[in-house]
C-alpha positions as CSV (number, residue, x, y, z in Angstrom):
1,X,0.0,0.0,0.0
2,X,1.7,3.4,-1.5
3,X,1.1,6.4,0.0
4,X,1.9,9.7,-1.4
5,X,3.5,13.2,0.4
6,X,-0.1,14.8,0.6
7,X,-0.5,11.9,3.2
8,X,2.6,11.5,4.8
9,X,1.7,15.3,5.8
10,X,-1.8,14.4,6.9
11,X,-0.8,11.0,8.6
12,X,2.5,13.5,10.9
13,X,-0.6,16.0,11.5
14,X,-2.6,13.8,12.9
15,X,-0.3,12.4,14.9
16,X,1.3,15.1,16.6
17,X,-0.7,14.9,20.1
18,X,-1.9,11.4,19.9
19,X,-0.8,7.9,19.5
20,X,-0.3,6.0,16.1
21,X,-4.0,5.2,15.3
22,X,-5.7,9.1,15.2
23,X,-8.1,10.1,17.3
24,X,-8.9,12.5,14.8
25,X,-9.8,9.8,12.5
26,X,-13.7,8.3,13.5
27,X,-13.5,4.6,14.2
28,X,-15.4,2.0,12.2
29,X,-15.9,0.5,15.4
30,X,-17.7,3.6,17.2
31,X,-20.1,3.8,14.3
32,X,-21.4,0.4,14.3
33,X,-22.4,0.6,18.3
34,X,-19.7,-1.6,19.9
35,X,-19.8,-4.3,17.1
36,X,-16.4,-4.4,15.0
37,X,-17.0,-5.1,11.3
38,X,-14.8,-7.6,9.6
39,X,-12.5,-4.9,7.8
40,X,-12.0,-3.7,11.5
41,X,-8.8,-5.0,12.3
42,X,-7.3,-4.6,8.4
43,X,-8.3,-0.6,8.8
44,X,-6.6,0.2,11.6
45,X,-3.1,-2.0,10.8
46,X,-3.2,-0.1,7.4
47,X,-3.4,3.1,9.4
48,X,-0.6,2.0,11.7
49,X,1.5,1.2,8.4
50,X,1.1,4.1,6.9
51,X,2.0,6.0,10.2
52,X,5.4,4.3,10.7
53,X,6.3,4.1,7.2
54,X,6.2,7.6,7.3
55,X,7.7,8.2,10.3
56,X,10.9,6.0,8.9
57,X,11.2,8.0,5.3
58,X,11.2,11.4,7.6
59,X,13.8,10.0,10.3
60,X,17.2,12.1,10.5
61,X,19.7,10.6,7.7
62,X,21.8,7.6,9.5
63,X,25.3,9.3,10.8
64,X,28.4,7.3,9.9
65,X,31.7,6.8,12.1
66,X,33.6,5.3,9.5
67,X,32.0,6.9,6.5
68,X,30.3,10.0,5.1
69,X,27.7,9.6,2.2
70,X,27.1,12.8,0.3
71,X,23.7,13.4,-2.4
72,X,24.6,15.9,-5.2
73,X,22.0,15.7,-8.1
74,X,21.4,12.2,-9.1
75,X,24.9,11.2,-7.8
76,X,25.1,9.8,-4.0
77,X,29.5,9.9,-3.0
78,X,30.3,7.4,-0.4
79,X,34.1,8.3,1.4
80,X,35.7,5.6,3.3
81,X,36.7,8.1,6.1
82,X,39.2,6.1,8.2
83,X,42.5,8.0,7.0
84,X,44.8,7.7,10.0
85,X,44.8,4.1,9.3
86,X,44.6,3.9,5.6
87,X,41.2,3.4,5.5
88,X,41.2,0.1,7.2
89,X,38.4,-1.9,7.2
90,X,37.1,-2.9,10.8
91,X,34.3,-4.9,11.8
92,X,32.3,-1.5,12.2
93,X,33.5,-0.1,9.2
94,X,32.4,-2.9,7.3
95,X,29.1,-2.8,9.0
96,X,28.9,1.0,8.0
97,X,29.7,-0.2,4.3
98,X,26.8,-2.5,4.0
99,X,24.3,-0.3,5.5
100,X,24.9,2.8,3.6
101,X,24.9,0.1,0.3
102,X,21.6,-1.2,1.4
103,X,20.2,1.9,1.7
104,X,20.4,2.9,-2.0
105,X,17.5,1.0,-2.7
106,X,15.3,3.7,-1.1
107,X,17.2,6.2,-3.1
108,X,15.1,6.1,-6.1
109,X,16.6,9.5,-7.5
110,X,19.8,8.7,-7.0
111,X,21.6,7.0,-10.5
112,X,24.9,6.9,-9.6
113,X,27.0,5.9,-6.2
114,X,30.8,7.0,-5.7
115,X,33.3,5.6,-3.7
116,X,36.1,7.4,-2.8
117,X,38.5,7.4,0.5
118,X,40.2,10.2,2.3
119,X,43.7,10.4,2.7
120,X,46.5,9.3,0.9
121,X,44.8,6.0,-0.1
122,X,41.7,4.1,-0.9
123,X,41.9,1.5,1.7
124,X,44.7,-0.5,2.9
125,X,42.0,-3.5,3.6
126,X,41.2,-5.3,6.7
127,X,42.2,-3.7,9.8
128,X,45.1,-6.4,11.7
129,X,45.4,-4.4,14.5
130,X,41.6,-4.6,15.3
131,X,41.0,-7.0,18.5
132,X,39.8,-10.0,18.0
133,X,36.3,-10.7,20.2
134,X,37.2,-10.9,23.7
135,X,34.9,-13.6,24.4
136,X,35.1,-17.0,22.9
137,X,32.8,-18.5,20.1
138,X,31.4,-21.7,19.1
139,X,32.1,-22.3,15.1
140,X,29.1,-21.5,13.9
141,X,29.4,-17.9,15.1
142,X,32.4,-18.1,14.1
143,X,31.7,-18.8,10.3
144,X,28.8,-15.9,10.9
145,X,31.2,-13.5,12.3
146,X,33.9,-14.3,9.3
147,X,31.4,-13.3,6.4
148,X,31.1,-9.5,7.8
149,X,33.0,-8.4,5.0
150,X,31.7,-10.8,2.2
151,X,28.3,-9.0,3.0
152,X,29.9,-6.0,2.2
153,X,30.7,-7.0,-0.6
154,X,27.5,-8.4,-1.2
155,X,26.1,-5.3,-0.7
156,X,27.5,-3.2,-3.1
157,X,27.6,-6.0,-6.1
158,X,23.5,-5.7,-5.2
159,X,23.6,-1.9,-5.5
160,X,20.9,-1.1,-8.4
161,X,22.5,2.3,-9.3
162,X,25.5,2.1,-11.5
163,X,29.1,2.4,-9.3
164,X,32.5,3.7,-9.7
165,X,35.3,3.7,-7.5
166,X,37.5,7.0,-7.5
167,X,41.3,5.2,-6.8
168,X,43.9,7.2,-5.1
169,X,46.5,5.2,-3.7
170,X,46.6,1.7,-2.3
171,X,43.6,-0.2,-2.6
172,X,45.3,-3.9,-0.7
173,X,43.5,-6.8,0.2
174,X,39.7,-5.7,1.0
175,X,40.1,-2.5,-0.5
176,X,40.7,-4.2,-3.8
177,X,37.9,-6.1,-3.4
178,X,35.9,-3.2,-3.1
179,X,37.2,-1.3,-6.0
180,X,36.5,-4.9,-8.2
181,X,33.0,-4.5,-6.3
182,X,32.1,-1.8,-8.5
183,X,31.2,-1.2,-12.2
184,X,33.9,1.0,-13.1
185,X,37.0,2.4,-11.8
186,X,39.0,5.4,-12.1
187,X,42.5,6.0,-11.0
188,X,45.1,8.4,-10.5
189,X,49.2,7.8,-11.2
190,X,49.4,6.8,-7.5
191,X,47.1,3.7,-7.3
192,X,48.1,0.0,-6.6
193,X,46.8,-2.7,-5.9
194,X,47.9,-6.2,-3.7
195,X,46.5,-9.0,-2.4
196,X,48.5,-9.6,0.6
197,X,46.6,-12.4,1.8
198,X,48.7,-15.2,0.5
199,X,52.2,-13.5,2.5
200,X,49.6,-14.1,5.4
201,X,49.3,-17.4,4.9
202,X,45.2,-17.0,4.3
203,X,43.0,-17.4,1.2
204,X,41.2,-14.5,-0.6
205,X,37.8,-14.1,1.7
206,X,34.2,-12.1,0.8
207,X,33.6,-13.6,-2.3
208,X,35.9,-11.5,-4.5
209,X,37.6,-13.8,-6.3
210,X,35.1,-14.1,-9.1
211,X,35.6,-10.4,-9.5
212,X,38.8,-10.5,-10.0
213,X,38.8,-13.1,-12.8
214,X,36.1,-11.8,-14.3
215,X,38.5,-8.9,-14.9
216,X,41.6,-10.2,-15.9
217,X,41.2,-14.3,-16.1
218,X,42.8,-16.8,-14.1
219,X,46.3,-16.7,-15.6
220,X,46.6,-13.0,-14.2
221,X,43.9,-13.6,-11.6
222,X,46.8,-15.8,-9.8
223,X,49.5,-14.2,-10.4
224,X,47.6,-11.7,-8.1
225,X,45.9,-13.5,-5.4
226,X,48.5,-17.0,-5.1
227,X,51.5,-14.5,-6.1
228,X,50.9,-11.4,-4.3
229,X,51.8,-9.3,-7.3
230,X,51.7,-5.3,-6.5
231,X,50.3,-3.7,-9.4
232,X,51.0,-0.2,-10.4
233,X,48.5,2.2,-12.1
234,X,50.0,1.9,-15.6
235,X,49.9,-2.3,-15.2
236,X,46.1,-1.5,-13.8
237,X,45.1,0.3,-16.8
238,X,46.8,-2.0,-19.3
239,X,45.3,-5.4,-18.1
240,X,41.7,-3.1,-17.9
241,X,41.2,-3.1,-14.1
242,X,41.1,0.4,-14.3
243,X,38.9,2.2,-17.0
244,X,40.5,5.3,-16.8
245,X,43.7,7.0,-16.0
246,X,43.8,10.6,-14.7
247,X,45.7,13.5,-12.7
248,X,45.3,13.4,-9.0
249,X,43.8,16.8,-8.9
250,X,41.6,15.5,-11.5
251,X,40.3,12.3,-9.9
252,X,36.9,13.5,-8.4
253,X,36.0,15.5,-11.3
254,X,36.6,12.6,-14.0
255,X,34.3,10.1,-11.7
256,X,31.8,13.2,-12.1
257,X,31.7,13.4,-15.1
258,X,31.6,9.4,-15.7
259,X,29.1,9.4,-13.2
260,X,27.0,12.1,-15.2
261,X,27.3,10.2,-18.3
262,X,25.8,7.0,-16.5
263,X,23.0,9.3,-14.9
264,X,21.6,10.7,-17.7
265,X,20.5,7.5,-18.9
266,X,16.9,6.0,-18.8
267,X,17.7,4.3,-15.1
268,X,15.3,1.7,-15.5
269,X,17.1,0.2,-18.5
270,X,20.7,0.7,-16.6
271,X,20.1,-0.7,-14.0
272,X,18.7,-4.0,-15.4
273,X,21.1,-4.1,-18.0
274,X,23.8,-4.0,-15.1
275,X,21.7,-6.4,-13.0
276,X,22.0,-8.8,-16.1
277,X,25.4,-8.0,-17.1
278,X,26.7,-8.9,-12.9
279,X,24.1,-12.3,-12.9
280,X,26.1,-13.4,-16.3
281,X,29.5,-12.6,-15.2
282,X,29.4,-14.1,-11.5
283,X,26.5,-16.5,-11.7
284,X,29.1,-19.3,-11.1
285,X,31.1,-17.7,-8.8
286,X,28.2,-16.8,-6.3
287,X,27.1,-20.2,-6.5
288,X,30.5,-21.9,-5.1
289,X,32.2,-18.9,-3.4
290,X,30.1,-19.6,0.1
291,X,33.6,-21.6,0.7
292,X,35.7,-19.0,1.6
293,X,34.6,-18.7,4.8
294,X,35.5,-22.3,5.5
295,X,38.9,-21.8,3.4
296,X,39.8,-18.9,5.8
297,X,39.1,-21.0,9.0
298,X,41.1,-23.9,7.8
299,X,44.4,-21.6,6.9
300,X,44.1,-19.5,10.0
301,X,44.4,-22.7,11.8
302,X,47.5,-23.9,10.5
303,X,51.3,-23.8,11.4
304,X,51.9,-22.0,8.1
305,X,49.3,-18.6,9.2
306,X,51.2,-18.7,11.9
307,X,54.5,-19.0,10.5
308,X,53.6,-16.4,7.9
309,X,52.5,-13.6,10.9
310,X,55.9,-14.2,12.1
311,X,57.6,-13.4,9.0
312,X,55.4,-10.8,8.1
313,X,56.2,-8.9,11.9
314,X,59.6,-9.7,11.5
315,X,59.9,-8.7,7.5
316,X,62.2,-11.8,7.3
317,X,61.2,-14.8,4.5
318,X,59.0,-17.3,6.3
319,X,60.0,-21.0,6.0
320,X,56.4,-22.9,5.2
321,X,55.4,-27.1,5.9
322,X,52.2,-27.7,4.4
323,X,51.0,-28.2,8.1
């Protein structure tokens, strides 16, 4: 059941000095003498929609820790607003990701969604010197808690609008997986890109290793995620991970104008053509990727993760036994 502004005023009005069913509004049930008809009960939960329906759509916008969300036009600019740490992605950050995502779909004027970080970089990826939860956990909160960032992920593959990611600096690890997350990707001469995951001695987690391939095959696909490859902007542009090369100065004002390019298109048509276009590409991909989770609990598990921290705290070569 729709309702329009012309009601949502009326509904707030009437509503002001009473509870969520009107008392300016005359009950069925006082004009049939104490007898309630059979539409009695579907009248007044109707009413009691519409009341908090409205009530949600006129709330104060959502305020971000770990993110700011900015509406110009038809363009909504997400900035991953962590830069004293690279833009590292915690547990809340990640949380903060999906939920300003999700909310696009109530954003039907908005035809294009920016993300962008502050700083020096993009996002360095998943926070390691986050705490791990203090209190222990059975496995299967465990595999929950692991897929924070895949729904993050999730989240902005299922964004309807069209997306670009405006690339400054490192994008490692998660931040990669957000920049393959999105439709297109601009970049400046400063952007790179690693998965460090393998010097970890950890698989690639939230489903993002579809996207990569999708981009650049397996051959290169591996060469980034099993070799830990650090790609420069030039090598980003030539194997088409990025879509476009510009200045730094330049970098928000290109994504504009891609972004106005992409928004002055019928949106209807866009967005299912995208919707298509992402079903085609990672149909197989979403089907087997639930995995990762399990990969990631096996590896973290082993002699080898914990061989690999060492190295990696140390910056020495680790010395790896298949255990």
């Amino acid at each position: 059941m729709l309702i329009n502004r012309r009601q949502c005023r009326r509904i707030k009005r009437d509503n002001r000095t009473s509870s969520p069913l009107p008392s300016a509004v005359v009950s069925p049930l006082s004009q049939s003498g104490g007898h309630r008809p059979p539409l009695f009960f579907a009248y007044y939960f109707f009413r009691w929609r519409r009341y908090h329906r409205c009530m949600k759509n006129s709330s104060n916008p959502v305020e971000y820790e770990h993110l700011s969300l900015t509406k110009q036009g038809n363009n909504a600019w997400i900035r991953l607003s962590r830069p004293s740490v690279a833009n590292a992605l915690s547990r809340e950050h990640l949380a903060e990701i999906e939920h300003v995502s999700l909310s696009m779909r109530d954003e039907p004027d908005i035809r294009v969604v920016i993300f962008h970080g502050a700083g020096k970089h993009f996002s360095g990826g998943a926070d390691l010197n986050e705490q791990p939860l203090a209190e222990p956990v059975p496995m299967v909160q465990k595999r929950r808690s692991a897929r924070m960032g895949e729904r993050a992920i999730e989240a902005i593959l299922g964004i309807d609008q069209i997306t670009i990611a405006a690339w400054h600096g490192a994008a490692m690890g998660g931040g990669a997986c957000i920049t393959t997350a999105c439709d297109f990707r601009i970049g400046t001469p400063s952007a790179v890109m690693q998965y460090p995951e393998i010097n970890l001695g950890i698989n690639l987690m939230w489903k993002s290793l579809p996207l990569i391939i999708a981009l650049v095959g397996p051959a290169r696909a591996k060469r980034l995620v099993a070799g830990g490859e650090l790609l420069d902007a030039q090598t980003l542009l030539s194997w088409g991970i990025l879509d476009e090369l510009v200045p730094e100065d330049e970098l928000l004002d290109a994504a504009r104008r891609m972004a106005d390019l992409y928004a002055s298109k019928p949106p209807i048509a866009a967005q299912m053509i995208k919707q298509s276009t992402n079903q085609l590409a990672y149909a197989m991909g979403s089907a087997i990727m639930h995995m990762d989770v399990d990969q990631n609990l096996l590896t973290v598990a082993s002699d080898d993760r914990a061989a690999a921290i060492q190295a990696y705290q140390h910056k020495t070569q680790g010395t790896y036994n298949g255990d």
